[in-house]
TIDOVEX-76647 format. One record per residue: x negated, y negated, z of N, C-alpha, C in turn; residue in one letter. Coordinates in steps of 0.2 Angstrom, whole numbers, padded with zeros to 4 digits, always signed. Example, Ala and Ser with C-alpha at 12.3 -4.5 7.8 and 13.67 -1.06 7.14 Angstrom:
-0066+0028+0039-0062+0022+0039-0066+0016+0039a -0064+0011+0035-0068+0005+0036-0064+0000+0039s 
***
This chain:
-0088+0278+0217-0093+0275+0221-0095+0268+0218x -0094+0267+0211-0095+0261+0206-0092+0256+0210x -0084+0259+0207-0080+0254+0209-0079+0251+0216x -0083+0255+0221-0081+0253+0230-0088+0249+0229x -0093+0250+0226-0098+0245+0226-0095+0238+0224x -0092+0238+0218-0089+0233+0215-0085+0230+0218x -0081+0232+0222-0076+0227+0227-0080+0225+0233x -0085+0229+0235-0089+0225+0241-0093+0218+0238x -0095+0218+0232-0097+0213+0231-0092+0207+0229x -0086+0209+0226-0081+0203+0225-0080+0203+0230x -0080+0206+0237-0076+0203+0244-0080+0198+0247x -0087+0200+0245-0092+0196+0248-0093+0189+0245x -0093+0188+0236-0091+0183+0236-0086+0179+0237x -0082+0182+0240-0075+0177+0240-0077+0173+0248x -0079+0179+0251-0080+0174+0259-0084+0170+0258x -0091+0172+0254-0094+0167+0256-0091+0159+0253x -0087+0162+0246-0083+0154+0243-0079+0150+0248x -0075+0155+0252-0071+0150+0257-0076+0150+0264x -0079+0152+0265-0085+0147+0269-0087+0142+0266x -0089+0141+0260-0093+0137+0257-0089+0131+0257x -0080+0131+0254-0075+0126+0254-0074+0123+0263x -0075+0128+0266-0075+0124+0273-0079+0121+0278x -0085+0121+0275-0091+0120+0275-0091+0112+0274x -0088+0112+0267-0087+0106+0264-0084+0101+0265x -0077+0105+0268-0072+0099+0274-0075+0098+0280x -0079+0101+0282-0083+0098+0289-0087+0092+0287x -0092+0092+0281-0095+0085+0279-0092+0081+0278x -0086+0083+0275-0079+0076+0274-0079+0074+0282x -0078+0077+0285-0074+0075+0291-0079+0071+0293x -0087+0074+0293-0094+0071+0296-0092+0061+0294x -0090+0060+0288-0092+0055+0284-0086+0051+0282x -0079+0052+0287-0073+0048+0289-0072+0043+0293x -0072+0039+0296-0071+0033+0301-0066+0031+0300x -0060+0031+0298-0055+0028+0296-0049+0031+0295x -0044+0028+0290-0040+0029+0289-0040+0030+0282x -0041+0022+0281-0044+0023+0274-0048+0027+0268x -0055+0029+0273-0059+0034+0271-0054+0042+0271x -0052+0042+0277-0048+0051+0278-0043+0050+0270x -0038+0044+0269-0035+0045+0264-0037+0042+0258x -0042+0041+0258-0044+0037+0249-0053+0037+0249x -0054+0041+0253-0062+0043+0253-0065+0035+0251x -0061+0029+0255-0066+0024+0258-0065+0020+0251x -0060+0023+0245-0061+0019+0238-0068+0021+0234x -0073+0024+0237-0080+0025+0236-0079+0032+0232x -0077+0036+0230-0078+0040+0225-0080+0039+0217x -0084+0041+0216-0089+0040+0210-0085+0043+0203x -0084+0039+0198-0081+0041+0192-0081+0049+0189x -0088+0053+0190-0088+0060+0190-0085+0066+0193x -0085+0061+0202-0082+0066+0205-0074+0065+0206x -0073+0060+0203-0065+0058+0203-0063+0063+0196x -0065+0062+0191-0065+0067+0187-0062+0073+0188x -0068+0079+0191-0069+0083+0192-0064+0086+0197x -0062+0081+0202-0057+0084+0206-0050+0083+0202x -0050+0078+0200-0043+0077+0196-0041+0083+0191x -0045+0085+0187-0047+0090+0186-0045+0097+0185x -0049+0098+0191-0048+0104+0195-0040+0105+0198x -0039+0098+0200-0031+0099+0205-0027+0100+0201x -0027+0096+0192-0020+0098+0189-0022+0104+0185x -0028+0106+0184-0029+0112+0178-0032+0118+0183x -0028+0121+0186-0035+0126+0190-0030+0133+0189x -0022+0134+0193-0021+0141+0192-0015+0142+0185x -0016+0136+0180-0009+0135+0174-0018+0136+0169x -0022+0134+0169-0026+0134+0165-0029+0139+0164x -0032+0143+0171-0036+0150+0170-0029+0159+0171x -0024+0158+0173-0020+0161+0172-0014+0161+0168x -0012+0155+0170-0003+0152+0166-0002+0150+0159x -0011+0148+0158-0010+0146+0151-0011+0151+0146x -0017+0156+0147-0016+0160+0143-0011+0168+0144x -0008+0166+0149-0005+0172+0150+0003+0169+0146x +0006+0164+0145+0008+0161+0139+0008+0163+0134x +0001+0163+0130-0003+0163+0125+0000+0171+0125x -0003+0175+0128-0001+0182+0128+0004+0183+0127x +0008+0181+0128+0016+0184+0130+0021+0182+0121x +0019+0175+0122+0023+0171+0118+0019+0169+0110x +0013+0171+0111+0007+0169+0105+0007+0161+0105x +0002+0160+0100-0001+0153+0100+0003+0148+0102x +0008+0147+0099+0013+0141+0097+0013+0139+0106x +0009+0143+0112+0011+0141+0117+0006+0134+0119x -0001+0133+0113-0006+0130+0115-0004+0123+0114x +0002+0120+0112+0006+0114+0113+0007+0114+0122x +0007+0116+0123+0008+0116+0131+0000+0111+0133x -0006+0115+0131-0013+0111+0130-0014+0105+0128x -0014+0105+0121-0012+0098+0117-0007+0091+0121x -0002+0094+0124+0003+0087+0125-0001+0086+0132x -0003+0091+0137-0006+0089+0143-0012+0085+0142x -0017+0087+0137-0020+0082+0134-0021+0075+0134x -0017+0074+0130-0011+0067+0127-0011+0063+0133x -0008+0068+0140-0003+0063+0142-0009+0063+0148x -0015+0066+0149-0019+0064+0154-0024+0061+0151x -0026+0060+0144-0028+0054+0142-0026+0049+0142x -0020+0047+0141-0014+0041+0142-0014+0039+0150x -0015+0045+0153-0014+0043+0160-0019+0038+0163x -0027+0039+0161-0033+0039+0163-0034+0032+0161x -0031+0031+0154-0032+0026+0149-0028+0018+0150x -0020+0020+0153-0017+0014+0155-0017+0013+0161x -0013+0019+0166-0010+0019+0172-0016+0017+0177x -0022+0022+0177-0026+0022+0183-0029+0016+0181x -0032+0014+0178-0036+0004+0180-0029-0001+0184x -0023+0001+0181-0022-0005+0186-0017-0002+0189x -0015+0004+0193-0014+0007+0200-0020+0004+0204x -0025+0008+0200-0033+0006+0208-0032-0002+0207x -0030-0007+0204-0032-0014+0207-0025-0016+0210x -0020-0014+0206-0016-0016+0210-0015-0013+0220x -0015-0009+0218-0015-0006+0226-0018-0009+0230x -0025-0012+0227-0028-0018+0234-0026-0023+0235x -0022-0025+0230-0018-0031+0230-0012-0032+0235x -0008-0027+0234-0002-0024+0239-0002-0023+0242x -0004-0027+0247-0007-0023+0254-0011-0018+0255x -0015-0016+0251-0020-0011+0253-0019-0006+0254x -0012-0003+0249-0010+0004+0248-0012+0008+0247x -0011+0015+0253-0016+0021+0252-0013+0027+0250x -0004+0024+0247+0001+0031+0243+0004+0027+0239x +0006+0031+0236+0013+0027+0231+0017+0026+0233x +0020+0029+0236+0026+0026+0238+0026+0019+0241x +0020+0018+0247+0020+0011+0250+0014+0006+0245x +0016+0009+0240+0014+0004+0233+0018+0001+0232x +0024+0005+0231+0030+0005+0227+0034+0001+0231x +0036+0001+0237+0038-0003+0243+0032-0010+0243x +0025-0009+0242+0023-0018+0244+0024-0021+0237x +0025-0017+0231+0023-0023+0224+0029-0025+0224x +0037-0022+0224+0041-0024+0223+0047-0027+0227x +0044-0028+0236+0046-0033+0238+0054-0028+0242x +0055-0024+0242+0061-0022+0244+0065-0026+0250x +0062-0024+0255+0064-0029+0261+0066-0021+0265x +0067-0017+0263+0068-0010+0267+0064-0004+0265x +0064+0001+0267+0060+0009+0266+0065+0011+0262x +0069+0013+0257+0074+0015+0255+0069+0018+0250x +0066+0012+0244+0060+0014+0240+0055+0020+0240x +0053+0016+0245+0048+0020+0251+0050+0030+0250x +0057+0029+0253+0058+0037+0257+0062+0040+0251x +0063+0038+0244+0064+0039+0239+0058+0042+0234x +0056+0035+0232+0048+0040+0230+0044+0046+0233x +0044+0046+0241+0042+0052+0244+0046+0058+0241x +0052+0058+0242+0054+0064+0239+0056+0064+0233x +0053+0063+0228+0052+0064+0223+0047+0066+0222x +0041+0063+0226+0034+0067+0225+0035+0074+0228x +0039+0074+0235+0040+0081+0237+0041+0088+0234x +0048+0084+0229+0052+0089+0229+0049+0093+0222x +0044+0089+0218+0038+0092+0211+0034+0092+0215x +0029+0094+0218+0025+0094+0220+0025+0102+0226x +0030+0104+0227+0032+0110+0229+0031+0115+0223x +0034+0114+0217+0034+0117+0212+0025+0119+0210x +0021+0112+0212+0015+0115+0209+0009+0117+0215x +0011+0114+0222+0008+0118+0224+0011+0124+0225x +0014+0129+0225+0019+0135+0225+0013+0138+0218x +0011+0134+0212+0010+0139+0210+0003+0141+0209x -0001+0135+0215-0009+0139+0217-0008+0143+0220x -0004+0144+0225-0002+0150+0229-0001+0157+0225x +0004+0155+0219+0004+0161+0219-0002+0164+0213x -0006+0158+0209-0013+0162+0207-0015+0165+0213x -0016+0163+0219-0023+0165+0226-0017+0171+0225x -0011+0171+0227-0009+0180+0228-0010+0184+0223x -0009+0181+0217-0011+0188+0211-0018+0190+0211x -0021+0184+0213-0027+0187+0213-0030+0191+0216x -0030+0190+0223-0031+0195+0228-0026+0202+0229x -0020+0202+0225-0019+0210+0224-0022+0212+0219x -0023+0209+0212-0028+0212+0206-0034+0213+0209x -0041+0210+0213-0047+0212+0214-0046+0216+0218x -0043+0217+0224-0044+0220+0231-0037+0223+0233x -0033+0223+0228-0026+0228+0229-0024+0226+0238x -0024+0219+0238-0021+0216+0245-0013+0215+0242x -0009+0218+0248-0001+0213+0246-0002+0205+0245x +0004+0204+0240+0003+0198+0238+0004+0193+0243x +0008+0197+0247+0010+0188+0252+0005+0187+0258x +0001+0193+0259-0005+0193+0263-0009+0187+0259x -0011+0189+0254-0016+0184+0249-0015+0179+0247x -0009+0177+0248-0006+0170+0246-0008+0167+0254x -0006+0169+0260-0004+0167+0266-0013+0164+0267x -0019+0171+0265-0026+0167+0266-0027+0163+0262x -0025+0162+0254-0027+0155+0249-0025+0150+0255x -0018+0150+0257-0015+0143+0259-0017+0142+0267x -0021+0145+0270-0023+0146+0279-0030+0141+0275x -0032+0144+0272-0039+0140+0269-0040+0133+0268x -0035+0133+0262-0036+0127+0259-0033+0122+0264x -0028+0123+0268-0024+0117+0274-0031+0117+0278x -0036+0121+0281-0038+0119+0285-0044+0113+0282x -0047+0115+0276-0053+0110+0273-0048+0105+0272x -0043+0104+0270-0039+0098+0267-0039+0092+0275x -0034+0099+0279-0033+0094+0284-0040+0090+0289x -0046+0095+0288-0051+0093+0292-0053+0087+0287x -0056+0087+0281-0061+0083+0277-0055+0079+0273x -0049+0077+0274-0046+0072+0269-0045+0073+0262x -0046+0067+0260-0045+0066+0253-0053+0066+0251x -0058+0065+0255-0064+0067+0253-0066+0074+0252x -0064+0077+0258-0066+0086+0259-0063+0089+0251x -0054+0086+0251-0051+0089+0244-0056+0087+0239x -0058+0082+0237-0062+0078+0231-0068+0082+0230x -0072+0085+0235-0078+0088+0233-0076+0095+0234x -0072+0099+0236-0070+0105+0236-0066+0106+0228x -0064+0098+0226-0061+0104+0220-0067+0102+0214x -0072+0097+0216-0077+0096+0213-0083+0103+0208x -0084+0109+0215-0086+0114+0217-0083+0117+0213x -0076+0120+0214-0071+0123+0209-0072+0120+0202x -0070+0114+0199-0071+0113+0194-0076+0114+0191x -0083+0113+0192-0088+0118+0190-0085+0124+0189x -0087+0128+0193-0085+0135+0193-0081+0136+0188x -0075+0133+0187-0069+0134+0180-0074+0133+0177x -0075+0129+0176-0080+0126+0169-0085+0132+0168x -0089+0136+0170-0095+0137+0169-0091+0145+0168x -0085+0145+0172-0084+0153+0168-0080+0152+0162x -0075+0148+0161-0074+0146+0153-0078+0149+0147x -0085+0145+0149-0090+0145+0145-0094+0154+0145x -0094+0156+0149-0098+0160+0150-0092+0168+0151x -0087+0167+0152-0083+0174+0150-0082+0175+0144x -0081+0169+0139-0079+0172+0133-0087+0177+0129x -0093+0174+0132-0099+0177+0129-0102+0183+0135x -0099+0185+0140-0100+0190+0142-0093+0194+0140x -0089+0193+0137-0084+0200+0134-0087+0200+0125x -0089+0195+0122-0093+0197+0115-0099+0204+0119x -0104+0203+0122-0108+0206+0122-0106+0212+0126x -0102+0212+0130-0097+0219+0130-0096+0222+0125x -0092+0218+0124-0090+0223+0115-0095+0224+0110x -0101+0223+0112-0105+0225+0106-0109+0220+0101x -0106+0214+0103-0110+0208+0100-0105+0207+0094x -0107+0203+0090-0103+0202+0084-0106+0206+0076x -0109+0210+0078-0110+0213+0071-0107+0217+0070x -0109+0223+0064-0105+0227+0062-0102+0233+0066x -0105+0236+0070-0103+0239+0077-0099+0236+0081x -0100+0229+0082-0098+0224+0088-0091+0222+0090x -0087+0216+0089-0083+0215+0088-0079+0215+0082x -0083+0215+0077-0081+0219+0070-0080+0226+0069x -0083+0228+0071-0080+0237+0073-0077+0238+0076x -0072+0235+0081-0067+0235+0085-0060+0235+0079x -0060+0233+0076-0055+0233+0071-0055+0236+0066x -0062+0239+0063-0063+0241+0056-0067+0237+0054x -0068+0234+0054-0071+0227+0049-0069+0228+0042x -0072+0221+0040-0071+0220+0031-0072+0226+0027x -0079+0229+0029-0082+0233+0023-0074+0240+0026x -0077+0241+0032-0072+0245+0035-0065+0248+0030x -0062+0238+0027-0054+0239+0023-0059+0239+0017x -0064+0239+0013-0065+0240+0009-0065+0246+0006x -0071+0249+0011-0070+0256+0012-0064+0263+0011x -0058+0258+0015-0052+0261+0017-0048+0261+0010x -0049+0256+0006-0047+0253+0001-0049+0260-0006x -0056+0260-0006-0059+0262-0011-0058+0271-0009x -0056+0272-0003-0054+0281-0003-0045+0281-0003x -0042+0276-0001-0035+0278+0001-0032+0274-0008x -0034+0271-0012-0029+0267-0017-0030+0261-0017x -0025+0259-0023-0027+0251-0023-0020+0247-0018x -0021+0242-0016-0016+0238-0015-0008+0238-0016x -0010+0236-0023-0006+0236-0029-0001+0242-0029x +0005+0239-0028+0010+0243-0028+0012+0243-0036x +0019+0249-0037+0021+0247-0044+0024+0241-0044x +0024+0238-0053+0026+0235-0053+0022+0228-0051x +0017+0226-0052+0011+0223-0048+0011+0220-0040x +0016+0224-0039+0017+0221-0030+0011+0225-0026x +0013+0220-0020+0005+0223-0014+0008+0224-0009x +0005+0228-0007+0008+0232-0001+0007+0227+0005x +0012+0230+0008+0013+0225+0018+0008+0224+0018x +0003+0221+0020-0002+0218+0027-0011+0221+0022x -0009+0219+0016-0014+0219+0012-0021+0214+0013x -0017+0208+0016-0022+0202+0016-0025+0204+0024x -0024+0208+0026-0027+0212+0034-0031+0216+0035x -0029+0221+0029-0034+0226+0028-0041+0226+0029x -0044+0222+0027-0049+0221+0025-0053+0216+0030x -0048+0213+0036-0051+0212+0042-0051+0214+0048x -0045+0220+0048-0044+0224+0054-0046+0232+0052x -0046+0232+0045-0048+0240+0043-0045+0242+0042x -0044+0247+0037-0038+0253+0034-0037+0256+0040x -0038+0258+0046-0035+0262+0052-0031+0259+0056x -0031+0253+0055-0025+0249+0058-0019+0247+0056x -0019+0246+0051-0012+0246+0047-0012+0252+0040x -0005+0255+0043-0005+0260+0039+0002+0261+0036x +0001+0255+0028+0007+0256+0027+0010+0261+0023x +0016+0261+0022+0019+0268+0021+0019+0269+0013x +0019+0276+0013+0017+0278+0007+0020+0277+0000x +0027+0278+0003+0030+0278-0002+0036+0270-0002x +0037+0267-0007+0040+0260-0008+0047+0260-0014x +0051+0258-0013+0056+0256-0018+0053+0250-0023x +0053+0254-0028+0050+0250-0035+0053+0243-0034x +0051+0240-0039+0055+0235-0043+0063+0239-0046x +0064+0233-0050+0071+0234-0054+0076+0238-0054x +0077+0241-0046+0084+0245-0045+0083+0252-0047x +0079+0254-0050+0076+0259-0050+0073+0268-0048x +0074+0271-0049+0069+0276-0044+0063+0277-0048x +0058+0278-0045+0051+0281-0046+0051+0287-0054x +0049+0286-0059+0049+0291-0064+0057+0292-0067x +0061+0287-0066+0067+0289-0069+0067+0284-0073x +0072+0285-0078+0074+0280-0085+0079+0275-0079x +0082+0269-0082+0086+0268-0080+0093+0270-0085x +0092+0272-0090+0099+0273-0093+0101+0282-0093x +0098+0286-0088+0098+0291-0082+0095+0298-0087x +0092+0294-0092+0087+0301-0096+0083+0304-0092x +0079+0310-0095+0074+0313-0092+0067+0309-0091x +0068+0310-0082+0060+0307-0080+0054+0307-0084x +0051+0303-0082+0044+0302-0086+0039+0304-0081x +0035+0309-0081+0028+0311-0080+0024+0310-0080x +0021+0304-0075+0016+0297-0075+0014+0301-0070x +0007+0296-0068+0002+0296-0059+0001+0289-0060x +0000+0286-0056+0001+0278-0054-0006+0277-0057x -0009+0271-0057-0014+0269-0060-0017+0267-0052x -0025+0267-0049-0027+0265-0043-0037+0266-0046x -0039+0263-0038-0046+0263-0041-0049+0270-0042x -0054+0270-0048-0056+0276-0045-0054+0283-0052x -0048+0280-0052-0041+0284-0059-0046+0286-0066x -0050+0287-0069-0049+0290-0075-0046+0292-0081x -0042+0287-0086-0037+0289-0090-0036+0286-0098x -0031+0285-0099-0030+0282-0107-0028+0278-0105x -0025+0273-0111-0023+0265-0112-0019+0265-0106x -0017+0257-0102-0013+0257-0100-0007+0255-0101x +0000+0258-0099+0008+0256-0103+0011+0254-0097x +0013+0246-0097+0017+0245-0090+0027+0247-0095x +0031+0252-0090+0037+0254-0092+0041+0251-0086x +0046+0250-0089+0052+0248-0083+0047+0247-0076x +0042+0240-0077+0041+0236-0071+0035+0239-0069x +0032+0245-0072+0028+0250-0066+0021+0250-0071x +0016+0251-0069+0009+0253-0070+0010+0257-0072x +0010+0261-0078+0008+0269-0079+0004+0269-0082x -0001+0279-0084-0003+0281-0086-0002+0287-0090x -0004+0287-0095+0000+0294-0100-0002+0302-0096x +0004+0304-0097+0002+0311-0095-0006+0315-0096x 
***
């Protein structure tokens, strides 16, 4: 009953979100008279919402799904993916975009690249032209292809829809606000979106703290054992301290994730080639107990490498 409650309400917000987006292209359209305006929203886009959309278009299904599912897969060393994007759209924002926007008024009043690329450098033919296009075409496939397939995973994971169904609504959707409101409809629709990402970024990672318990000792530290937990672990199970002063596997963890998560094996091949309680020149064994916290004994004798204690 919980959980039909709980997809009623995810299906509800979803409509109302793709109402809301199409909503949005109808005021685009409202506030079009042109050409210009339908593809460059008039040149009049305000620095936050240019932001914002820019934004949203290149970071929305590699950021909230592909990056961290990376991360997952491959562990950290995949957050160089973040870092260089970084880089390279500060670089971007830093040299390219001021003189794209002046140049382009300059060259006839270009409203794509490619008829940038055809008025700065003078060709005398489209060959420029129908070359840049398909360049942009033929990447530009690879990344719209993979908003579509966030919108299809999505809608199987919430609402167990097949995928291609849920792919086919993301893209029914987004064509119709796009093609109705332009480059303006697109600008404030991923406006809206990049809020939304923003605001859950921020607030998922503290609604899964407070799921788990908060960060105290029960919290997210009790999920692992905690510190005291491997001290605790520590102080009933032995020391560390192997013979011979060695430390066992995953020592330096214990005592963050708790003695019940790593549990290394009990028994270890000494130092110096040796067996455990054997001479090496193949005498009769010696009958020692390791030395550990806790031990009660006489002086201590370290023999052939090992901690010992006298019989």
């Amino acid at each position: 009953m919980i959980e039909t409650a709980n997809t009623t309400v995810q299906l509800v917000a979803v409509i109302l979100y793709f109402a809301c987006m199409v909503a949005i292209g109808y005021y685009a359209y409202r506030r079009t008279t042109d050409l210009t305006d339908y593809m460059l929203a008039g040149r009049n886009l305000r620095p936050s919402t240019a932001a914002l959309s820019a934004g949203a278009s290149d970071m929305s299904g590699w950021l909230m799904m592909g990056l961290p599912g990376a991360i997952y897969a491959r562990g950290l060393v995949e957050a160089w993916i973040a870092i260089g994007l970084t880089i390279g759209a500060w670089l971007n924002w830093k040299f390219v975009a001021p003189r794209l926007r002046a140049y382009t008024e300059v060259a006839s009043n270009s409203i794509t690249i490619p008829s940038f690329l055809e008025a700065r450098f003078r060709t005398g033919n489209h060959a420029l032209r129908i070359i840049a296009g398909l360049i942009i075409l033929a990447f530009f496939i690879f990344y719209v292809s993979s908003g579509l397939v966030a919108g299809g995973q999505f809608f199987t994971v919430a609402f167990g829809l097949d995928y291609l169904q849920g792919m086919l609504i993301v893209a029914g959707v987004t064509v119709v606000y796009t093609l109705v409101g332009g480059f303006l409809g697109a600008s404030l629709t991923d406006v809206v979106q990049g809020t939304m990402m923003f605001l859950g970024l921020l607030l998922v990672p503290l609604f899964a703290v407070v799921v788990l318990g908060g960060v105290g000792e029960r919290g997210l530290r009790g999920v692992g054992g905690g510190r005291r937990a491997g001290h605790r672990g520590r102080r009933r199970g032995g020391s560390d301290e192997l013979p011979g002063g060695r430390l066992r596997p995953g020592h330096h963890l214990r005592g963050r994730l708790g003695s019940g998560v790593l549990r290394p094996a009990a028994h270890h091949r000494p130092l110096h080639g040796h067996a455990l309680g054997r001479r090496r020149s193949g005498g009769p064994p010696h009958r020692h107990r390791l030395d550990g916290p806790g031990r009660r004994g006489g002086h201590l004798h370290r023999t052939g490498g090992h901690r010992l204690l006298p019989r």
